[in-house]
Backbone as a ProteinNet text record, in pm:
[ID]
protein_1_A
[PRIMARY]
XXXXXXXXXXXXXXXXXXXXXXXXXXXXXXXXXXXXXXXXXXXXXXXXXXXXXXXXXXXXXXXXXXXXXXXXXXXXXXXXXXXXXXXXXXXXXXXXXXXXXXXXXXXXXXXXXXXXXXXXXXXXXXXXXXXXXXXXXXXXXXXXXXXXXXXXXXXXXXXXXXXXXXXXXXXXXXXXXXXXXXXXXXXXXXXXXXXXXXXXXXXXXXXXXXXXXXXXXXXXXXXXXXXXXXXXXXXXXXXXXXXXXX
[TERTIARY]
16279.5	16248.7	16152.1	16175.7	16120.5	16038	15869.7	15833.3	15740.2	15701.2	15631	15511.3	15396.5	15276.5	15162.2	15128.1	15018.4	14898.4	14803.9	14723.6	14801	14704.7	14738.9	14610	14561.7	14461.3	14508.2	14402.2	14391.6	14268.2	14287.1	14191.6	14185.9	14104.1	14142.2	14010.7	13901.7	13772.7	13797.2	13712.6	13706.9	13689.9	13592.2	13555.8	13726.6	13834.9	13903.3	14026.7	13985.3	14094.7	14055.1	13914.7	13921.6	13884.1	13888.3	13896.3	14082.5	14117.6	14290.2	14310.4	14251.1	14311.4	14193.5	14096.1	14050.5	14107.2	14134.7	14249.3	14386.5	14434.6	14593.8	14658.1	14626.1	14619.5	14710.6	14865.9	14916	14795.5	14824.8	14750.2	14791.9	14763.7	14806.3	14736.8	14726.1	14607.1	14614.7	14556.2	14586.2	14475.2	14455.1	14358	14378.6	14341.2	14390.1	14252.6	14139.3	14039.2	13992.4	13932.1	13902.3	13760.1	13688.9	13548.4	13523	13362.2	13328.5	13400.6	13432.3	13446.3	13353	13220.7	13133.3	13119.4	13069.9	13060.2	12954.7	12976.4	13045.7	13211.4	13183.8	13304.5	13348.4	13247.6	13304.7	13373.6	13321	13391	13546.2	13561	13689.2	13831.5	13724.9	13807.4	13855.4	13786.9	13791.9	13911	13900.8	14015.4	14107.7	14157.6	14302.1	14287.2	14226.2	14223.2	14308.2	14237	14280.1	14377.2	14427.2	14544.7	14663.6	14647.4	14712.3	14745.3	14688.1	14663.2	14743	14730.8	14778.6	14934.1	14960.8	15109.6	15174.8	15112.9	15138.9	15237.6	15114.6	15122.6	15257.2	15287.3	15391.4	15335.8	15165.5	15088.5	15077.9	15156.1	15146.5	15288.6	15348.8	15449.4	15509	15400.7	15410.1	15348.5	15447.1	15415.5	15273.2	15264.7	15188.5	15145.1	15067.5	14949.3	15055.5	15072.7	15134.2	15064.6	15223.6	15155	15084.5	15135.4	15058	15127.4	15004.7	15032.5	14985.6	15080.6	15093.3	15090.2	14965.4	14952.3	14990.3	15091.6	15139.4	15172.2	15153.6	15271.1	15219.5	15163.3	15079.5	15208.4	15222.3	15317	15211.8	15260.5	15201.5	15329.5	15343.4	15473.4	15451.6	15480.9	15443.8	15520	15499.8	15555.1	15505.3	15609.7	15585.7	15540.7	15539.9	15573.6	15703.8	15800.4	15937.9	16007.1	15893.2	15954.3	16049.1	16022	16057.6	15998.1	16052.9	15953.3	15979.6	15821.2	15834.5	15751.5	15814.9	15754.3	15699.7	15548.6	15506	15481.5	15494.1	15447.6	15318.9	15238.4	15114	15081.1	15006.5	14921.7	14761	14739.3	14583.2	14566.2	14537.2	14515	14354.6	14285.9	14181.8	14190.1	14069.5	14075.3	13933	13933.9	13822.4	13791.3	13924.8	13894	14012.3	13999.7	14088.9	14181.4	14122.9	14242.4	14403.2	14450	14588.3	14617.5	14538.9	14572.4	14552.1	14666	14666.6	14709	14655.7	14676.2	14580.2	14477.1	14344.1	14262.5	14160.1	14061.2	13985.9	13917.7	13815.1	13780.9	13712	13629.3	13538.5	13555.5	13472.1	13390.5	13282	13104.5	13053.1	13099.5	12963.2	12819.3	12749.4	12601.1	12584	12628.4	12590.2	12679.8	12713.3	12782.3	12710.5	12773.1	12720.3	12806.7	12679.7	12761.1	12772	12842.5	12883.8	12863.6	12807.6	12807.3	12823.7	12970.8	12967.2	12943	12863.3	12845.5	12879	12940.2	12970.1	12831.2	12782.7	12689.2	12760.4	12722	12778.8	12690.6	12591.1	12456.7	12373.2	12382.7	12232.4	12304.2	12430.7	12493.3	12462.6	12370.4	12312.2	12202.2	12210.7	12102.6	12146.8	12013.7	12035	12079	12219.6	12289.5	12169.8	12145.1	12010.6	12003	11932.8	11931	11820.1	11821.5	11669.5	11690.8	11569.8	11599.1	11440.4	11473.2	11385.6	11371.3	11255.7	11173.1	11263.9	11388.1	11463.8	11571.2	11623.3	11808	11894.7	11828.4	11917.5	11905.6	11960	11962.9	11872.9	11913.9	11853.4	11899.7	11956.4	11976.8	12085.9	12000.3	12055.7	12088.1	12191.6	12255.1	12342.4	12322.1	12415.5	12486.8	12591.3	12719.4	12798.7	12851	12962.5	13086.7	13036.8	13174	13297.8	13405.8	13516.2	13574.2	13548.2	13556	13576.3	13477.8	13498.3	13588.9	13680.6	13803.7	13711.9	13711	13685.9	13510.3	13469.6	13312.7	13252.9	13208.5	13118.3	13040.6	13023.6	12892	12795.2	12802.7	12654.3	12656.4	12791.3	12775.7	12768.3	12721.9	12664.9	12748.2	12775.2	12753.3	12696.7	12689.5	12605.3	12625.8	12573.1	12649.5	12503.5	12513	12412.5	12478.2	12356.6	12405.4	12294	12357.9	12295.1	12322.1	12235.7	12269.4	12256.8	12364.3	12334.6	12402.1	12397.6	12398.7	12517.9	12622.8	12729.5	12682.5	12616.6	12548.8	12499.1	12430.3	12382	12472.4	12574.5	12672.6	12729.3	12756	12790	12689.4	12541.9	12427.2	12423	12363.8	12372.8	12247.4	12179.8	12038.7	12106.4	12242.2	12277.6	12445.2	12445	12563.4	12584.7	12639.7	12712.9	12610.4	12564.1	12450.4	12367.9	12305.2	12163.4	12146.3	12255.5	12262.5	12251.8	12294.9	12241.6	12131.3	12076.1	11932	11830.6	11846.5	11773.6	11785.2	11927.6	11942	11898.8	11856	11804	11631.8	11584.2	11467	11378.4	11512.7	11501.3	11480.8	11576.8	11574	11438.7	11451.7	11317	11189.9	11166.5	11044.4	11047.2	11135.5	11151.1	11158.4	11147.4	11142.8	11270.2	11385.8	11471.8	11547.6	11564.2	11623.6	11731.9	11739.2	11877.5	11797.1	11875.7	11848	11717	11682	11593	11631.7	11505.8	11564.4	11434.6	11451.6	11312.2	11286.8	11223.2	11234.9	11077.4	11076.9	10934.6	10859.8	10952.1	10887.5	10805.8	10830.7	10829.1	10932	10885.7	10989.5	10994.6	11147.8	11108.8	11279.3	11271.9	11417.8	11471.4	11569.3	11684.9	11717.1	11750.1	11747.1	11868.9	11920.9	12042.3	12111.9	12220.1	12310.5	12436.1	12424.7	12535.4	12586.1	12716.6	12823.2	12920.8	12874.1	12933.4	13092	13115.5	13262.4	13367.2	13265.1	13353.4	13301.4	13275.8	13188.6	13302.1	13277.4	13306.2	13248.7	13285.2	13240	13249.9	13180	13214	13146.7	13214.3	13166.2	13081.5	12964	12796.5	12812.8	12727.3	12688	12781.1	12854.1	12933.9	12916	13005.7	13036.2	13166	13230	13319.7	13302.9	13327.4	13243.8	13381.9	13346.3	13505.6	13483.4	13636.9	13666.5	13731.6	13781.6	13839	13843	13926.3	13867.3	13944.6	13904.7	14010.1	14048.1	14202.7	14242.2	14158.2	14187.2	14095.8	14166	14281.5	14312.5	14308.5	14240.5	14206.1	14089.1	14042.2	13912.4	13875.4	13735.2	13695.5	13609	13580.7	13450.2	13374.9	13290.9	13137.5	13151.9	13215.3	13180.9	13055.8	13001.3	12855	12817.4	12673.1	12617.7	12626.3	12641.8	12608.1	12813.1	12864.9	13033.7	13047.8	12960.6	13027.8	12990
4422.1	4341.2	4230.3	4152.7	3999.6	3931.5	3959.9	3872.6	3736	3669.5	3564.5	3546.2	3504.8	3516.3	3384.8	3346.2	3242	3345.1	3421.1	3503.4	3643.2	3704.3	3806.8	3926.9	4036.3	4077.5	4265.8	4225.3	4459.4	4472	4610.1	4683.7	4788.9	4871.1	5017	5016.8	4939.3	4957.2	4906.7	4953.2	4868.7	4760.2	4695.7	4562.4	4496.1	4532.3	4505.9	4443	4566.9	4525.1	4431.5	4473.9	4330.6	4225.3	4206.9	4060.8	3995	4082	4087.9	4075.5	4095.3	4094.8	3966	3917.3	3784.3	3700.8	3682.9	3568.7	3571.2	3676.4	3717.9	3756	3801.9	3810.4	3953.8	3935	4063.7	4117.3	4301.6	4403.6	4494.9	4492.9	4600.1	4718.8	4815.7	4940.5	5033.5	5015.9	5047.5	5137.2	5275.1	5406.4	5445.8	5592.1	5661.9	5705.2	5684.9	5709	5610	5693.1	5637.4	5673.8	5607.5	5584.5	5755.9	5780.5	5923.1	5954.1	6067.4	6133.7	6216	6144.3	6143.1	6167.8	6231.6	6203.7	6075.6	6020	6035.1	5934	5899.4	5858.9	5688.7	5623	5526	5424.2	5439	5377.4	5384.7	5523.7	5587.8	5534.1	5542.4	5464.1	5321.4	5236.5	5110.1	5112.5	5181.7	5164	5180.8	5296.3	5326.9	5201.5	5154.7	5062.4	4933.4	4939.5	4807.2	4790.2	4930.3	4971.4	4931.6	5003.1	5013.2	4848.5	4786.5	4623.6	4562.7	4596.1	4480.5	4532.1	4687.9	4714.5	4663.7	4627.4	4529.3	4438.8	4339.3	4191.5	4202.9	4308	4289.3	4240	4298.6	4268.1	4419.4	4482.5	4556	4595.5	4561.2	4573.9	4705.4	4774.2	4903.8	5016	5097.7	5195.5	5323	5332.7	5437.5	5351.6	5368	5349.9	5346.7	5216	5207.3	5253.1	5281.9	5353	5230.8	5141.2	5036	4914.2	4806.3	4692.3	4574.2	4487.3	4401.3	4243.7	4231.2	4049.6	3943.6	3883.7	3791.8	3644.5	3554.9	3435.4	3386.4	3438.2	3403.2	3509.2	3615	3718.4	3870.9	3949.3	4109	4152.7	4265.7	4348.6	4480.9	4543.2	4638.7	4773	4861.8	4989.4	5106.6	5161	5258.2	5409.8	5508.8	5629.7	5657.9	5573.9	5626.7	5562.5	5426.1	5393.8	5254.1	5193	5094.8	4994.2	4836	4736.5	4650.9	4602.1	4467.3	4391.1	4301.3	4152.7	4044	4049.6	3919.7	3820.6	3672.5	3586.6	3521.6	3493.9	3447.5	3357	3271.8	3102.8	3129.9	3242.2	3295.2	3454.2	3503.7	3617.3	3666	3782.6	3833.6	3986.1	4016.9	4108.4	4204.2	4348.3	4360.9	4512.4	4561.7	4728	4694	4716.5	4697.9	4839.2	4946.3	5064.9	5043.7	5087.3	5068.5	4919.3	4836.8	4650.4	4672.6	4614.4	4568.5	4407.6	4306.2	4192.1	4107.4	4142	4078.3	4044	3912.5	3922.2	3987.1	4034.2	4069.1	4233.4	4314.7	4455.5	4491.9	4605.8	4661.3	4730.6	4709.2	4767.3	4835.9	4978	5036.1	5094.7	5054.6	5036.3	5213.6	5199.3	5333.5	5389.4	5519.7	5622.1	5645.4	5637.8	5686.5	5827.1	5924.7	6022	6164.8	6190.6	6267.8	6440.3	6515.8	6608.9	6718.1	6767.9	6896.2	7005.4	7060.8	7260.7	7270.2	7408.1	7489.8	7588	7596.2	7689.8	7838.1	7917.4	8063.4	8128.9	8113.2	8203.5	8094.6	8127.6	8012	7877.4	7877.9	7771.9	7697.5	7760.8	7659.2	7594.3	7499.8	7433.8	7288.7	7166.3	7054.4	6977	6849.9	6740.9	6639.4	6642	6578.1	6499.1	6416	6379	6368	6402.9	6419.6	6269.8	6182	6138.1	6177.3	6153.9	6177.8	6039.8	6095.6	5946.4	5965	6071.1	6041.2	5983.5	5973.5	5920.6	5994.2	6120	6221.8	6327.5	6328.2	6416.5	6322.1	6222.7	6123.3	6112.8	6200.4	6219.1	6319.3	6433.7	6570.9	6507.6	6579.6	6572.9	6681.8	6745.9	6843.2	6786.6	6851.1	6780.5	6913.9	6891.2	6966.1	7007.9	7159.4	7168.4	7197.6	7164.4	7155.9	7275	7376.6	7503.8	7651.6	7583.1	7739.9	7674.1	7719.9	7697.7	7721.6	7604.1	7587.5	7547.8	7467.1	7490	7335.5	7364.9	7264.7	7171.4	7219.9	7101.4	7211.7	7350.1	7410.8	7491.4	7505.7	7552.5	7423.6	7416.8	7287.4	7323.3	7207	7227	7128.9	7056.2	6966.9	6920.1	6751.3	6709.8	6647.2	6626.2	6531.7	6382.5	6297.9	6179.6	6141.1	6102.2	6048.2	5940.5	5886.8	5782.9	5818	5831.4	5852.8	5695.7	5727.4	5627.1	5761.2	5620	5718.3	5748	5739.7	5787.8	5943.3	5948.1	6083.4	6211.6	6124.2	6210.6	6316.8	6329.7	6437.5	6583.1	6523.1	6612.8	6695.8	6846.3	6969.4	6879.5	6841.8	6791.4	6724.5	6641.2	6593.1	6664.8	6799.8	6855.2	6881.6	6992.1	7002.2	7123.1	7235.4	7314.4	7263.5	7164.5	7094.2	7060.1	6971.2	6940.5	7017.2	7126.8	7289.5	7313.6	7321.6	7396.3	7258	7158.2	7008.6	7044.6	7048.8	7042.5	7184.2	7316.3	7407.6	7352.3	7289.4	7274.5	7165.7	7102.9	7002.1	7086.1	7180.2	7274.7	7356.9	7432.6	7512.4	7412.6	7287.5	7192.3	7161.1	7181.5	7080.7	7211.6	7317.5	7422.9	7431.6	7464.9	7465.2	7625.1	7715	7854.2	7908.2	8038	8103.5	8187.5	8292.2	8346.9	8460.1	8509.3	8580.8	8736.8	8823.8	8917.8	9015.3	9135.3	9208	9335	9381.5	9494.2	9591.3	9712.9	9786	9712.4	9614.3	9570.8	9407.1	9360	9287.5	9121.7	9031.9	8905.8	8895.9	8851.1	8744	8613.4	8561	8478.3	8473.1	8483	8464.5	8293.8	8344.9	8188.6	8178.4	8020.4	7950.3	7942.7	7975.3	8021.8	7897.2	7852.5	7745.2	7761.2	7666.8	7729.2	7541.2	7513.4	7398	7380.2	7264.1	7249.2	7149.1	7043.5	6934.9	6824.7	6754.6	6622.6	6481.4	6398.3	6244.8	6172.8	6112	5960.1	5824.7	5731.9	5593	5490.4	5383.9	5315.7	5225.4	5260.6	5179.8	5040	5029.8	4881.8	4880.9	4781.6	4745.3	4583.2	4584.7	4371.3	4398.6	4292.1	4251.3	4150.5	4165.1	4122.1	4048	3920.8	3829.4	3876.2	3864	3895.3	3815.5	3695.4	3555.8	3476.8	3321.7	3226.8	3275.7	3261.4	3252.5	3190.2	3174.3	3120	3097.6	2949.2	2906.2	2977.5	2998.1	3079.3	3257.7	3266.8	3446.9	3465.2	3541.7	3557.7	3706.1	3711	3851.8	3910.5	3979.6	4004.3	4127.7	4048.9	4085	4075.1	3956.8	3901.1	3942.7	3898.5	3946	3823	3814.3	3647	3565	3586.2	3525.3	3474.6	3529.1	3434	3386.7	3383.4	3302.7	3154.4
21634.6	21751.5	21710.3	21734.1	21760.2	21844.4	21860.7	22002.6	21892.7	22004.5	21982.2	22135	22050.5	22152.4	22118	22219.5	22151.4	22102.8	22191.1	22087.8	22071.6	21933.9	21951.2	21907.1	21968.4	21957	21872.5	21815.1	21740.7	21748.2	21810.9	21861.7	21922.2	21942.2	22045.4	22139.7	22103.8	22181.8	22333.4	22370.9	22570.5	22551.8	22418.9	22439.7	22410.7	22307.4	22269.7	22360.8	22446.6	22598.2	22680.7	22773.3	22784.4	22774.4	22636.3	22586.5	22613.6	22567.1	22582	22717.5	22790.6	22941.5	22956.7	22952.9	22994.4	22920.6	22802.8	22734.8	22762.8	22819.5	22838.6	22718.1	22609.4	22488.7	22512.9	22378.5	22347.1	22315.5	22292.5	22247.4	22094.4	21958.3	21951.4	21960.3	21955.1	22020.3	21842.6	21778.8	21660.6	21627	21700.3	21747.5	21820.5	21807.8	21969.8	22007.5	21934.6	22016.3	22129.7	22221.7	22377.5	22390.7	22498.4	22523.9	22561.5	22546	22581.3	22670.3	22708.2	22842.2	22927.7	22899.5	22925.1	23077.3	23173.9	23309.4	23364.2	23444.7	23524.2	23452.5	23321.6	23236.8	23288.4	23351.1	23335.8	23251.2	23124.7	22991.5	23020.1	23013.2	22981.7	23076.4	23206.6	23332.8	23331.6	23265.5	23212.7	23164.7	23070.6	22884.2	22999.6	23063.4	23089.9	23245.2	23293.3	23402	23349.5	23203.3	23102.7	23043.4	23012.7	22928	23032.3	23155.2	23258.5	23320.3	23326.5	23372.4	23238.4	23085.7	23007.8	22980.3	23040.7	23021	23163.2	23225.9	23353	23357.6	23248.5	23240.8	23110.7	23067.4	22958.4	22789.2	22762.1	22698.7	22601.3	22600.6	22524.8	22433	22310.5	22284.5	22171	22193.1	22113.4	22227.6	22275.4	22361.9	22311.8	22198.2	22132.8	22024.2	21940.1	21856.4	21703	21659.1	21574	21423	21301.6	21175.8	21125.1	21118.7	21013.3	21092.3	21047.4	21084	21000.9	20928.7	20808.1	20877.3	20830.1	20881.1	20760.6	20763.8	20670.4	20732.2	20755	20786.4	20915.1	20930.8	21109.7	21206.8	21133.7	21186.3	21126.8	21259	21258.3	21218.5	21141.9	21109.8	21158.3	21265.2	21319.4	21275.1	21220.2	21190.2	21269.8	21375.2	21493.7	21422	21484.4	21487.8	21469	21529.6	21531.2	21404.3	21321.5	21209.4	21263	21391.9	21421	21359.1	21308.8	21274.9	21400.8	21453.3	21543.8	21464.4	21471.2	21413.2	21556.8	21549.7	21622.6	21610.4	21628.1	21554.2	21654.9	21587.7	21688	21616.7	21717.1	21676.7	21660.1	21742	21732.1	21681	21647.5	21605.7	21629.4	21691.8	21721.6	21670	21578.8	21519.9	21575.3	21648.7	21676.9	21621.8	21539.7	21468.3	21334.7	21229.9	21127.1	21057.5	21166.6	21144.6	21107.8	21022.1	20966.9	20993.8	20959.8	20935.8	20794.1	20771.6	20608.3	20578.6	20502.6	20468.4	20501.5	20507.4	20592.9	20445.4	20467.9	20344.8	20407.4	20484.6	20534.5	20487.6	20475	20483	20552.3	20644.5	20739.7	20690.3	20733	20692.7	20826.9	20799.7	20889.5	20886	20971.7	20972.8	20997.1	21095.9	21217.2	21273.2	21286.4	21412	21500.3	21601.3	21718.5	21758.8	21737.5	21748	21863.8	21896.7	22052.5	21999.5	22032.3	22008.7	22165.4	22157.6	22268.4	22258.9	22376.1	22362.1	22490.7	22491	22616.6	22650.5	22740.2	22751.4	22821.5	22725.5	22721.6	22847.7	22862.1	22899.4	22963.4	23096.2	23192.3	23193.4	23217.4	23283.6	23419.5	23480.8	23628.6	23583.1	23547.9	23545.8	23574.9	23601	23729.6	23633.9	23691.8	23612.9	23571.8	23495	23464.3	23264.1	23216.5	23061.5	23047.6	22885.5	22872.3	22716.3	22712.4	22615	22495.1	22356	22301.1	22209.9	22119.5	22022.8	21894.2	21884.1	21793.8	21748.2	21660	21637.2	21637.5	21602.8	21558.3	21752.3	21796.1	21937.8	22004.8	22017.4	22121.4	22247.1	22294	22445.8	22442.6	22532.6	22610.4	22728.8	22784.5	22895.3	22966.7	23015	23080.3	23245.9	23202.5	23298.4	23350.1	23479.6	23558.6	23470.5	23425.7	23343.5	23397.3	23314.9	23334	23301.3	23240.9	23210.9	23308	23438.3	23531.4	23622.5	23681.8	23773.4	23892.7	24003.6	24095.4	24100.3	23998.9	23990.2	24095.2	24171.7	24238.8	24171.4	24056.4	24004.3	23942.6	24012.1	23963.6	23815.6	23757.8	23677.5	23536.9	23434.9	23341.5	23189.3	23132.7	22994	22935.6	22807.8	22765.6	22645.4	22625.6	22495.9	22421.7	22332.6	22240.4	22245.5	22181.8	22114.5	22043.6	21911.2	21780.3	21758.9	21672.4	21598	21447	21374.2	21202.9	21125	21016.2	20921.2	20792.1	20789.9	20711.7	20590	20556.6	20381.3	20479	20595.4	20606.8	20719.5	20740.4	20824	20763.1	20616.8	20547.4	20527.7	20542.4	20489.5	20639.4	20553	20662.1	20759.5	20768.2	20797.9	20973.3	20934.4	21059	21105.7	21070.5	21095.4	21219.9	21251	21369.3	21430.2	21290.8	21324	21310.3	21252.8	21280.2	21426.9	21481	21603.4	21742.9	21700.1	21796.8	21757.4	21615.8	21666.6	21743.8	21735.2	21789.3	21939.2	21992.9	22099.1	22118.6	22100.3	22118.2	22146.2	22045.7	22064.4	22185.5	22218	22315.4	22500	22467.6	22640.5	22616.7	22513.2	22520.9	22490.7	22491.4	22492.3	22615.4	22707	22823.8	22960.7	22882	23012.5	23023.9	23026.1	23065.6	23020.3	23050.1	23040.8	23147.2	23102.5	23203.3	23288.6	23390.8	23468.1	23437.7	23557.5	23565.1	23506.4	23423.4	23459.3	23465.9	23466.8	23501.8	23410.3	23326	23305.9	23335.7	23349.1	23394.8	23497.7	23575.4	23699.5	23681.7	23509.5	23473.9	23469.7	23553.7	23504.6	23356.8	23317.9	23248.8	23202.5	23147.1	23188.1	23012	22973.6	22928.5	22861.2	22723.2	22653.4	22672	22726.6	22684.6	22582.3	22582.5	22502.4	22488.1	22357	22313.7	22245.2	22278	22156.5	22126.1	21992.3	21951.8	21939.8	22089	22078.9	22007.2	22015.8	21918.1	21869.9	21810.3	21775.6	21800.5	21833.4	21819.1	21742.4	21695.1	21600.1	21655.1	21643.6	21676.5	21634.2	21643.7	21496.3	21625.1	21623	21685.1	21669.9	21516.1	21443.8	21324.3	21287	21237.6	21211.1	21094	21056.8	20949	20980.5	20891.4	20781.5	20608.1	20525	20483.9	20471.8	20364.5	20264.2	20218.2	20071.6	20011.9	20095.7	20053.8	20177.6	20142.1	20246.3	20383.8	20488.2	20607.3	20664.8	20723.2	20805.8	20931.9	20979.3	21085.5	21217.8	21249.7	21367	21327.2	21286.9	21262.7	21256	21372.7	21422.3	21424.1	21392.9	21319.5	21433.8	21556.6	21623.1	21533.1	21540.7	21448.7	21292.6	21286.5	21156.2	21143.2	20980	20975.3	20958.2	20992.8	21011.7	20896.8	20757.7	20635.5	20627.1	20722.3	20704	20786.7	20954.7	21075.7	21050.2
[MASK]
++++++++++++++++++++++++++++++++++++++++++++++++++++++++++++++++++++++++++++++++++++++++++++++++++++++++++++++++++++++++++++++++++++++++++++++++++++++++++++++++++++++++++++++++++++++++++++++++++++++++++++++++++++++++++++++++++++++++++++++++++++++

């Protein structure tokens, strides 16, 4: 298949869309990751608001998240899942994630992850929808949210996520793992008062530690720049070039 477009935009971020939907700009969506699902999740509502609006306008010409995509000629060569090729030809080109783009001078430099950390709370699940932030990078904001876990839950039962900021040289080290990140966020409820139910023994109170259990981590690329690696074309545009090429 064959289209032709005056711009043409790659990307999977929110910013990515709508930029694509304020220029009228094809899309290709070249990631399947999507904004937190964070409560109350407005990010998330966006993307598919956006997604939903540019398959509208007839701005999206790959139904699913293509394997690779080859920029040559002031043409995208699109290779599907199903192993289809579409060829686009564009006059502008906007580049805002370089996942499976190949033919570019450019190289992506990341600074920082921003990183999502989920737990289910096993034990002392009522506690108030509330965030706590701290003076660190590493578990810089607790948050417990309305889980999605108990069938029929009002709001009162909780679970809770982290968010970091690391640096990819230290995302590998146990220091910012997935168990580092539980005992932090452990130390964050028990600094802040926060425990499970009551219980009594010999006529004695006393309450019950919160109980977590690590469900999944996210990644996302924070701070970022795109570094040349040769000259560029004047209609191929990089968002967040790094300042020493704009």
């Amino acid at each position: 298949m064959k289209l032709k477009t005056p711009k043409l935009t790659i990307g999977y971020s929110l910013g990515a869309l709508e930029f694509a939907l304020e220029v009228d700009s094809m899309l290709l969506v070249n990631g399947e990751q999507r904004p937190p699902a964070m409560p109350p999740g407005h990010a998330l509502k966006r993307w598919y608001e956006a997604s939903f609006e540019l398959g509208m306008r007839g701005l999206l010409p790959s139904p699913s998240s293509p394997e690779a995509i080859r920029i040559e000629d002031n043409k995208a060569h699109i290779t599907t899942t199903s192993q289809r090729v579409i060829k686009v030809e564009f006059e502008e080109l906007h580049v805002f994630d370089l996942d499976r783009v190949q033919g570019v001078a450019v190289e992506e430099k990341i600074h920082i992850y921003e990183v999502y950390d989920w737990f289910d709370i096993k034990r002392g699940a009522k506690q108030p929808a509330c965030s706590i932030l701290t003076p660190h990078a590493f578990v810089q904001k607790l948050a417990f949210y309305p889980s999605s876990r108990h069938d029929g839950n009002d709001g009162e039962f909780k679970d809770c996520y982290s968010r970091s900021y690391v640096s990819p040289s230290c995302l590998n080290n146990f220091e910012y793992s997935e168990t580092a990140a539980k005992f932090a966020v452990m130390k964050v409820i028990r600094d802040n008062g926060f425990r499970g139910r009551q219980q009594e023994t010999d006529g004695k109170p006393y309450y019950l530690n919160i109980v977590l259990e690590h469900s999944t981590r996210d990644l996302y690329k924070y701070k970022k720049e795109f570094i040349m690696t040769s000259a560029l074309p004047s209609n191929i545009h990089y968002h967040n070039m790094a300042d020493r090429w704009k």
